[in-house]
C-alpha atoms as one frame of an Amber mdcrd trajectory, in Angstrom:
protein
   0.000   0.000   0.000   1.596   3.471  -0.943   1.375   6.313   1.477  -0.353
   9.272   0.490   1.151  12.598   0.946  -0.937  15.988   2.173   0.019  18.808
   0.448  -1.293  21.316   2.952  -0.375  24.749   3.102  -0.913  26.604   6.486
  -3.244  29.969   5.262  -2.325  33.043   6.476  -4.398  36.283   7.427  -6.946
  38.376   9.286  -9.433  36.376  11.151 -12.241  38.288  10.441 -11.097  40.586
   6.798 -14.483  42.474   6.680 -13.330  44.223   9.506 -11.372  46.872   9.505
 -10.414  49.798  11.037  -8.843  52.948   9.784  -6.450  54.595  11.789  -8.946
  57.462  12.402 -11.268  55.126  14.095  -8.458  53.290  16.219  -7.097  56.233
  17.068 -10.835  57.629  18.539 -11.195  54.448  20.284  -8.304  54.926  22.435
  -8.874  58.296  23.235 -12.363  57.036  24.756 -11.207  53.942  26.604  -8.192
  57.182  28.173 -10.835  58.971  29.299 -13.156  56.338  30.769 -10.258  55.336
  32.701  -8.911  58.936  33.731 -12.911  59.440  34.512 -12.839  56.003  36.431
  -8.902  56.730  37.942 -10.197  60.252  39.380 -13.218  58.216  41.748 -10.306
  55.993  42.292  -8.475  58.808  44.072 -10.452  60.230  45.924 -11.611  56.553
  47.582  -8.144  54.773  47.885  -7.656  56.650  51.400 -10.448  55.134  53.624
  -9.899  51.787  51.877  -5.988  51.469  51.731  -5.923  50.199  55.039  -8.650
  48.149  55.375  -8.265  46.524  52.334  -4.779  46.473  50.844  -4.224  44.134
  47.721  -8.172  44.152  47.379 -10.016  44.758  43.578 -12.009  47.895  43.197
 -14.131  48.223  39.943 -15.312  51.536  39.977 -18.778  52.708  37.157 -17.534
  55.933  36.236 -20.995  57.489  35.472 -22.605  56.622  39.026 -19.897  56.676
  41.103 -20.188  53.677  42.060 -17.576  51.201  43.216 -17.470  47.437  43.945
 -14.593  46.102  46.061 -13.331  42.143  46.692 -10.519  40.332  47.303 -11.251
  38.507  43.909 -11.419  40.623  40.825 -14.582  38.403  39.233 -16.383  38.551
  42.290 -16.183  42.240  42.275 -16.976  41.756  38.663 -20.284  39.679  39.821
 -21.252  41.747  42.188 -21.236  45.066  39.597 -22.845  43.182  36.972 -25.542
  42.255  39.349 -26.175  46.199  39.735 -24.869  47.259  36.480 -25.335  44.399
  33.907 -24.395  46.586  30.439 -21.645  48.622  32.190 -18.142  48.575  31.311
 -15.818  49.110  34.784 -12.457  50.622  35.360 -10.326  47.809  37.364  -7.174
  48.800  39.577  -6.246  47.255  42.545  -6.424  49.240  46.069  -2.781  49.933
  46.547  -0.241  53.286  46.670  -0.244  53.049  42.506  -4.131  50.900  41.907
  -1.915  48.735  39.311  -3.402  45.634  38.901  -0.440  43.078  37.660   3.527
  43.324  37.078   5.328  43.710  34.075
C-alpha cells in the first residue's frame, strides 16, 4: 500500500477581513477607553484613602458614570457583584494599593 502525501499549506491572514479599522477610528477608540479610565482613575483617588488600610491588595471596579464602586478580594467577584447592579456597564479595574496597578510587568 503506498502512502499518500498531504500537500497542505498553512493559510495566512486576518481572522475576520471584513473588519477593519482605519487609523482614524483606532485612534478615537483609544482616546475614549483614556478617558473612561482617567474618569474612572479620578473616583479611584479620591476613595483609595479610607480603603488602603482596610483593604490592601483588594479589587475595586469603579462605574464611572454613578460613582459607584465594587470592592473584593477577587477581581470576578467584584466583577459579579457590579454586573448584578450594572449588567451593560463597562468598569475601570485597579487594585487598592499606593499606585491601583493591577499586575507586574
Amino acid at each position: 500500500m503506498t502512502q499518500q502525501q498531504l500537500n497542505w499549506k498553512a493559510r495566512r491572514g486576518r481572522i475576520f477581513p471584513e473588519i477593519v479599522r482605519s487609523p482614524e477610528e483606532i485612534a478615537k477608540r483609544q482616546a475614549e477607553t483614556e478617558a473612561f479610565h482617567q474618569r474612572g482613575r479620578v473616583i479611584f483617588e479620591r476613595v483609595r484613602p479610607e480603603l488602603i488600610a482596610n483593604h490592601y491588595n483588594w479589587f475595586i471596579l469603579i462605574e464611572p458614570d454613578s460613582g459607584d464602586f465594587f470592592i473584593d478580594r477577587d477581581s470576578m467577584v467584584a466583577l459579579q457583584k457590579g454586573l448584578e447592579k450594572y449588567p451593560q456597564q463597562r468598569f475601570a479595574t485597579f487594585r487598592i494599593n499606593e499606585t491601583g496597578v493591577c499586575g507586574r510587568i
